[in-house]
C-alpha positions as CSV (number, residue, x, y, z in Angstrom):
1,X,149.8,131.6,128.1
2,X,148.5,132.7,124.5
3,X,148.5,129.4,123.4
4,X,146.7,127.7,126.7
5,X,144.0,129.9,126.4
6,X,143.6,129.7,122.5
7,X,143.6,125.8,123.1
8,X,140.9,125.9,125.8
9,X,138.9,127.7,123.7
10,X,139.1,125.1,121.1
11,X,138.4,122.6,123.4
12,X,135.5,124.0,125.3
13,X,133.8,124.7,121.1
14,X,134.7,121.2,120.4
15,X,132.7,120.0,123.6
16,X,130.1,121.9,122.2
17,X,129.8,121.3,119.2
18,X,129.7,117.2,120.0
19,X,127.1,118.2,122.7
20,X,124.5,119.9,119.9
21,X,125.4,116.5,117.6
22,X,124.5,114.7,120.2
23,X,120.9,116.3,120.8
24,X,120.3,117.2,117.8
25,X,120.1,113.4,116.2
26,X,117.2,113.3,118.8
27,X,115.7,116.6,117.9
28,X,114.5,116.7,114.6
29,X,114.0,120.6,114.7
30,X,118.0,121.0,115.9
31,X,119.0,118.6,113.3
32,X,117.3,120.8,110.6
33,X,118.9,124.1,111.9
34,X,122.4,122.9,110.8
35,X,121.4,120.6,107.9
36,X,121.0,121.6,104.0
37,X,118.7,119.1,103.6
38,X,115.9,119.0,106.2
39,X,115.1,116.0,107.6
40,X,111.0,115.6,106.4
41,X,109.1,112.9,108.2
42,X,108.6,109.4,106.7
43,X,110.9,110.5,104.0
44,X,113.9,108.3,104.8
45,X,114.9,110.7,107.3
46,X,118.9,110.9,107.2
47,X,119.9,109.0,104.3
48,X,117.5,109.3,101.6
49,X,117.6,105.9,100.6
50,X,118.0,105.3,96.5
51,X,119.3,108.7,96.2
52,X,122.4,107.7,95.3
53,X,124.3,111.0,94.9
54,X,124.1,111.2,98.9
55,X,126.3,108.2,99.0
56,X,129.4,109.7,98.1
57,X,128.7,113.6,97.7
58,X,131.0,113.8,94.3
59,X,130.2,116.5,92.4
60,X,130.6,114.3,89.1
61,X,127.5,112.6,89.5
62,X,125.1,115.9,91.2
63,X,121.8,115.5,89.6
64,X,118.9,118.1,89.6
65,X,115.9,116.5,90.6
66,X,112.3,117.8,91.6
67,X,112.2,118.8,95.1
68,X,110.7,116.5,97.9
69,X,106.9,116.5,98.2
70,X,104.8,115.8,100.9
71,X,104.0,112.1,101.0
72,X,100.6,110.7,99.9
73,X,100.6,108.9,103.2
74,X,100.8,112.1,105.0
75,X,98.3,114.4,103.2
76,X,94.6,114.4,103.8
77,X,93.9,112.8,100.7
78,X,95.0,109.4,102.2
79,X,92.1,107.3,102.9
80,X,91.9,105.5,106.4
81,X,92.5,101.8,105.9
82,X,88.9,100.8,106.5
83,X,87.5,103.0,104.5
84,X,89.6,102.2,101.1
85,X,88.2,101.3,97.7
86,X,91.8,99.8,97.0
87,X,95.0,98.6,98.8
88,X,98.5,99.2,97.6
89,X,101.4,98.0,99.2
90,X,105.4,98.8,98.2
91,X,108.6,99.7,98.4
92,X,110.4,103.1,98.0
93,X,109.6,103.1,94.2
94,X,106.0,103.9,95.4
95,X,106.7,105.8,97.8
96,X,109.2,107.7,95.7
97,X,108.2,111.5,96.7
98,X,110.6,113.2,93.9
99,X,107.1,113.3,91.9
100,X,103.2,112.9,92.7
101,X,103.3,108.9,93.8
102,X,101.8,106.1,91.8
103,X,99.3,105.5,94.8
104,X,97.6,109.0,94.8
105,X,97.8,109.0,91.0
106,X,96.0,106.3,90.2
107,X,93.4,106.8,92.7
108,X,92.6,110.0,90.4
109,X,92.6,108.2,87.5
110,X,90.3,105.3,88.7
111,X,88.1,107.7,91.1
112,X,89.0,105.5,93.8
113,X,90.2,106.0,97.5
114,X,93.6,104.3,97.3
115,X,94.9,103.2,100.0
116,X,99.1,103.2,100.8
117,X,101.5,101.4,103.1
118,X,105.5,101.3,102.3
119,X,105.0,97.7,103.8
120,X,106.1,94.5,102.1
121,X,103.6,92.1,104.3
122,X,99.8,92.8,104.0
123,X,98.8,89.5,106.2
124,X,101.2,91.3,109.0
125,X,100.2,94.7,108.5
126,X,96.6,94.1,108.3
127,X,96.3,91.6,111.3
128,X,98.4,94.7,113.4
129,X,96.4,97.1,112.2
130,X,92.8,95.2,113.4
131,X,91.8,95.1,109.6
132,X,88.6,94.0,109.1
133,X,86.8,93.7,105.0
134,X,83.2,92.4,104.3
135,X,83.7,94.0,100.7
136,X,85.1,92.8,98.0
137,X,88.5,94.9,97.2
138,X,91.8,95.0,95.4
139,X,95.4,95.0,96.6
140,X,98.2,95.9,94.2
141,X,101.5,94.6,95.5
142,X,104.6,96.1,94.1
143,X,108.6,95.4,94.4
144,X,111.0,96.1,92.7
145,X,112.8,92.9,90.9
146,X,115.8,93.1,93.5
147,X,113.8,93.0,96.7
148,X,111.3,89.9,94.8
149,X,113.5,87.1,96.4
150,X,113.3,88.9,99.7
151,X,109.8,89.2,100.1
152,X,108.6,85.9,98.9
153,X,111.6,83.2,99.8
154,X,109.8,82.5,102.8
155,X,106.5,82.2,103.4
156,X,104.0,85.0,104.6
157,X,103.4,84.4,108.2
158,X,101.7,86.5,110.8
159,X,103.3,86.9,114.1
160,X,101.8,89.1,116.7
161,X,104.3,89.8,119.4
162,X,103.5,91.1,123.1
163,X,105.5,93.1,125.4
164,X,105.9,91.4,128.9
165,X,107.9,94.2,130.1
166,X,107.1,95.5,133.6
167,X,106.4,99.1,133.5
168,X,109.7,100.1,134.9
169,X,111.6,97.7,132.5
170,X,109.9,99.5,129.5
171,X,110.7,103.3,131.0
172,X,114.1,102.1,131.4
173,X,114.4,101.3,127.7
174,X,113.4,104.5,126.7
175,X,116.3,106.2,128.1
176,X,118.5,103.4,126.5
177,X,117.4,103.7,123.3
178,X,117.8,108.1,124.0
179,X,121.4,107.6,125.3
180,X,122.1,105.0,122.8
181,X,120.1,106.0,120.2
182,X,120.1,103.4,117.3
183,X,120.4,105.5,114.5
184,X,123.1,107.5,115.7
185,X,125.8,106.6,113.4
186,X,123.2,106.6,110.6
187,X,122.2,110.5,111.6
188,X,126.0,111.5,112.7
189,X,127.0,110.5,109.2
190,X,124.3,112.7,107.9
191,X,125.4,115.9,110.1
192,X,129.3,115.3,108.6
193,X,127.7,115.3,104.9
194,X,125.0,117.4,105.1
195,X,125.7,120.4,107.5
196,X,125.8,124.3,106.4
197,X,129.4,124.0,108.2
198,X,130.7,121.0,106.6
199,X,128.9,120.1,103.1
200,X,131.4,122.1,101.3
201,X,134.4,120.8,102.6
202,X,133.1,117.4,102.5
203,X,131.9,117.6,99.0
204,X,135.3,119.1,98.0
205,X,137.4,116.5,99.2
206,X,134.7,113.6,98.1
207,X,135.3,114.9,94.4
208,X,139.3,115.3,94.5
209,X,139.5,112.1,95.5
210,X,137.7,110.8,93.0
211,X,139.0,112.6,90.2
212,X,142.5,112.4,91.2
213,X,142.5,108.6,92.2
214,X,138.9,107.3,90.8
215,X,138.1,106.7,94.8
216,X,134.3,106.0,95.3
217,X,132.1,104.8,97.8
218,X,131.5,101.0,97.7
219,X,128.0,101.5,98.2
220,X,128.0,102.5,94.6
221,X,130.6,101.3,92.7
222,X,129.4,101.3,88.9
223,X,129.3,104.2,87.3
224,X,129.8,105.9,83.9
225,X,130.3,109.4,82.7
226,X,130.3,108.3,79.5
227,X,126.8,110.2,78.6
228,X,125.1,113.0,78.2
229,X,123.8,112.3,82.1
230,X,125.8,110.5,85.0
231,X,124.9,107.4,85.5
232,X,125.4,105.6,89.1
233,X,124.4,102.0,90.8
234,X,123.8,101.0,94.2
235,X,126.3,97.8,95.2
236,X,123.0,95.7,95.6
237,X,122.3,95.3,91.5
238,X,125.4,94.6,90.9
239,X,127.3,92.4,93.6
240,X,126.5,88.3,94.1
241,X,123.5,88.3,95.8
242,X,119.5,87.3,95.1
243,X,119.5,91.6,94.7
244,X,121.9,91.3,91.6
245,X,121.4,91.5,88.0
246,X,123.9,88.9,87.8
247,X,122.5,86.3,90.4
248,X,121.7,83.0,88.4
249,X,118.4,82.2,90.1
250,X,117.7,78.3,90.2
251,X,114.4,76.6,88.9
252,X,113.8,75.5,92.6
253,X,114.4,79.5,93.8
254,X,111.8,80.9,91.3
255,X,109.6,77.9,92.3
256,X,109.9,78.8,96.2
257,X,109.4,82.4,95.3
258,X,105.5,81.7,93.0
259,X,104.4,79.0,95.9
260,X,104.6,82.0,98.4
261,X,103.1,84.2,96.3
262,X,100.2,81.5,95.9
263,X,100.2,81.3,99.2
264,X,100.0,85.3,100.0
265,X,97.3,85.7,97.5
266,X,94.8,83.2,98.9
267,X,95.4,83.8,102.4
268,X,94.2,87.2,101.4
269,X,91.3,85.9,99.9
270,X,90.5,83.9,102.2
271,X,91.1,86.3,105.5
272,X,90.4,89.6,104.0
273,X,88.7,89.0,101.2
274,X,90.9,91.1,98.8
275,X,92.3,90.0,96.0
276,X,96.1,90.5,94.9
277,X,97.5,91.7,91.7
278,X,101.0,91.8,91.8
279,X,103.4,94.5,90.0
280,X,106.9,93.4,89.4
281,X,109.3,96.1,88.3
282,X,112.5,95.9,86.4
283,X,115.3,97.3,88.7
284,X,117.6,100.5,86.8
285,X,120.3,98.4,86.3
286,X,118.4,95.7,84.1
287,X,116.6,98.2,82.0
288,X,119.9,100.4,81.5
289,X,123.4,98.7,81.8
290,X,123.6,98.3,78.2
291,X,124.9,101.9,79.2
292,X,128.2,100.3,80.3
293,X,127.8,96.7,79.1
294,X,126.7,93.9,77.0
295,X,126.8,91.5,80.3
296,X,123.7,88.8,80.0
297,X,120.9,89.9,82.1
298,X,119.7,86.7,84.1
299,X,116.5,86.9,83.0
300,X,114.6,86.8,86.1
301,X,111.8,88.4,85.6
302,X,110.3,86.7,82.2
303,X,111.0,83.4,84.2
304,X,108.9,84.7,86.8
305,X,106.2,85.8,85.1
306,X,105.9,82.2,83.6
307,X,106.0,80.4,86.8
308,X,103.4,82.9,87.6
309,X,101.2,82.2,84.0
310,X,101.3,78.6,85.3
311,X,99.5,79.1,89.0
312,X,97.4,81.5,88.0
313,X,99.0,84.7,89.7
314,X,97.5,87.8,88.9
315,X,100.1,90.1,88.1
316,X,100.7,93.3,85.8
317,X,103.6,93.1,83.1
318,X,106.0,95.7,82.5
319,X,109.0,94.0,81.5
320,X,109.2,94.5,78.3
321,X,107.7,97.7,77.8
322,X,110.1,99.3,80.0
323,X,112.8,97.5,78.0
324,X,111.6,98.4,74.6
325,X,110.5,102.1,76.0
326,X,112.8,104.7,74.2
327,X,112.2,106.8,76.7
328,X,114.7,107.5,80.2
329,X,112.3,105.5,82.4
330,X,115.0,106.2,85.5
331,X,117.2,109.2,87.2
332,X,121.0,109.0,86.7
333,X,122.0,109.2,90.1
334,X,119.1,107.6,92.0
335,X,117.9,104.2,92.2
336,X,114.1,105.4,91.5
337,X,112.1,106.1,88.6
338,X,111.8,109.3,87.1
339,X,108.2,110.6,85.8
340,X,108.3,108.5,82.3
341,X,108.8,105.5,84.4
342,X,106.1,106.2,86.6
343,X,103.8,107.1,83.8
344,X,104.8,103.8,82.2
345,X,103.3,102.0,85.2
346,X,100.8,103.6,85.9
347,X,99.3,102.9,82.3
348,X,100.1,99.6,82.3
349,X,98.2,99.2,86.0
350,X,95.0,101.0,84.7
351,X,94.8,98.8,81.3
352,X,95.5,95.6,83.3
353,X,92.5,96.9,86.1
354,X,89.9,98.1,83.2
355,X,90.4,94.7,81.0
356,X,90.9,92.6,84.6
357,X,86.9,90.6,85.4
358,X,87.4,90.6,89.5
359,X,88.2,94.4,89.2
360,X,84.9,94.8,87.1
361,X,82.9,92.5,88.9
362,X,83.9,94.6,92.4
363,X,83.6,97.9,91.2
364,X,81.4,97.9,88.5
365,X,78.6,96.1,89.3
């Protein structure tokens, strides 16, 4: 009878313990009562992308790094898009909130309302958003070297789609998406990993496992210890695809990949009037896997840049001084740049601006 009762108790905490996982990935403010790490809007909610330490949870490879800030994008310092003095679109390396972002910095540099969207298509974003320019202005387009392929193998398009739904079709999808929430597994992961009740245990088991029988998550499967910091690489730098160090890009690739960027830049000439500079940025793994290695880097981005030299493209170079910098431009255990490498950047995108004759002409005349 003992027993019965014990194991009904179990059953009925069980119940509720799935029920609160189950609201709670749909309830920010009940996620965040049983999570270490809150979930902060726009910040990559559950699995703070690039952080790569979050992957696996092994203690080897814990980093101390600044605490999260509150996004440029979110603070009353952002500008609204119409009333900008400059545009700057990106990935997470822009919108990396570990430290003050690039965006907001430079604005304070250049005294100039700047302007961010983690976006990697300005024609799309700006023809959603009802964009309209009569001014001359300035769009600085970054991505990192791995997500290069992906943003400019195709051609920019613009494709404004319309819901048809009836009104009872779209309610109905609501509650779909609640009951089935898309994110779920993402966010249930999270909970497992991240929870005041099961980090520890998590984290503990994570790090026997690794140091007993080298087991790692495939999401990041290079890693050394050799150093006086851990060093750790997301699967996308280092497996067979366009992302990867390794991948031996054709002339026709690199070709397809400065058309588009012709393209890009004088549709937004010619449509917004703004004109693009484009900021290409080494990935961690080609600026520091001389760490582990001596393997051939493809050399992707000096190719690029000269297919760039020959159309024209406006674009800022950091290749080599991030390459020859003897300073850690990158964090250990996170895909991102640490302050040095945003520092490096930065200067390199302010020299480029204040020697750059469309810059001057729009904003100094």
């Amino acid at each position: 009878m003992r027993k019965e009762k014990i194991l009904k108790w179990l059953i009925f905490l069980s119940g509720i313990i799935c029920l609160f996982a189950f609201i709670a990935i749909r309830i920010r403010p009940l996620f965040n009562i049983a999570a270490t790490d809150k979930l902060e809007p726009g910040y990559w909610d559950n699995t703070k992308y690039g952080e790569l330490y979050h992957f696996n949870y092994i203690l080897d490879f814990r980093e101390d790094i600044p605490p999260v800030e509150v996004k440029y994008q979110y603070s009353d310092d952002h500008p609204g898009l119409e009333e900008a003095d400059i545009y700057t679109f990106g990935d997470s390396f822009f919108d990396f909130a570990r430290h003050e972002q690039f965006p907001k910095r430079l604005g304070k540099i250049l005294n100039k309302k700047v302007y961010f969207a983690h976006n990697g298509y300005p024609l799309q974003y700006f023809a959603e958003n009802g964009f309209k320019n009569n001014s001359p202005k300035i769009l600085i387009f970054e991505q990192v070297e791995r997500y290069v392929p992906d943003k400019f193998m195709k051609e920019h398009k613009v494709e404004i789609k319309t819901d048809s739904r009836s009104p009872i079709r779209k309610k109905a999808a609501v509650v779909k998406d609640l009951l089935f929430y898309s994110r779920s597994e993402q966010l249930y992961d999270a909970l497992i990993k991240r929870s005041y009740f099961t980090t520890c245990i998590y984290t503990i088991i994570a790090t026997v496992k690794f140091r007993l029988f080298g087991y790692i998550s495939n999401l990041t499967p290079v890693y050394t210890l050799k150093h006086d910091t851990p060093w750790l690489y997301y699967e996308d730098q280092v497996n067979e695809t366009m992302t990867s160090f390794y991948y031996k890009f054709s002339d026709a690739e690199i070709d397809t990949m400065c058309d588009n960027m012709e393209k890009l830049s004088a549709e937004l000439k010619e449509q917004y009037n703004i004109d693009m500079v484009l900021l290409p940025l080494p990935a961690k793994y080609t600026v520091t896997h001389h760490l582990l290695n001596n393997d051939e880097y493809s050399n992707f981005l000096p190719r690029l840049y000269r297919e760039m030299d020959k159309r024209g493209i406006r674009y800022i170079s950091v290749f080599d001084d991030f390459m020859k910098s003897g300073e850690n431009l990158y964090y250990g255990t996170d895909s991102h740049w640490n302050n040095n490498g945003i520092n490096l950047a930065l200067e390199k995108t302010v020299q480029f601006l204040k020697n750059d004759s469309v810059y001057l002409g729009i904003y100094n005349n």
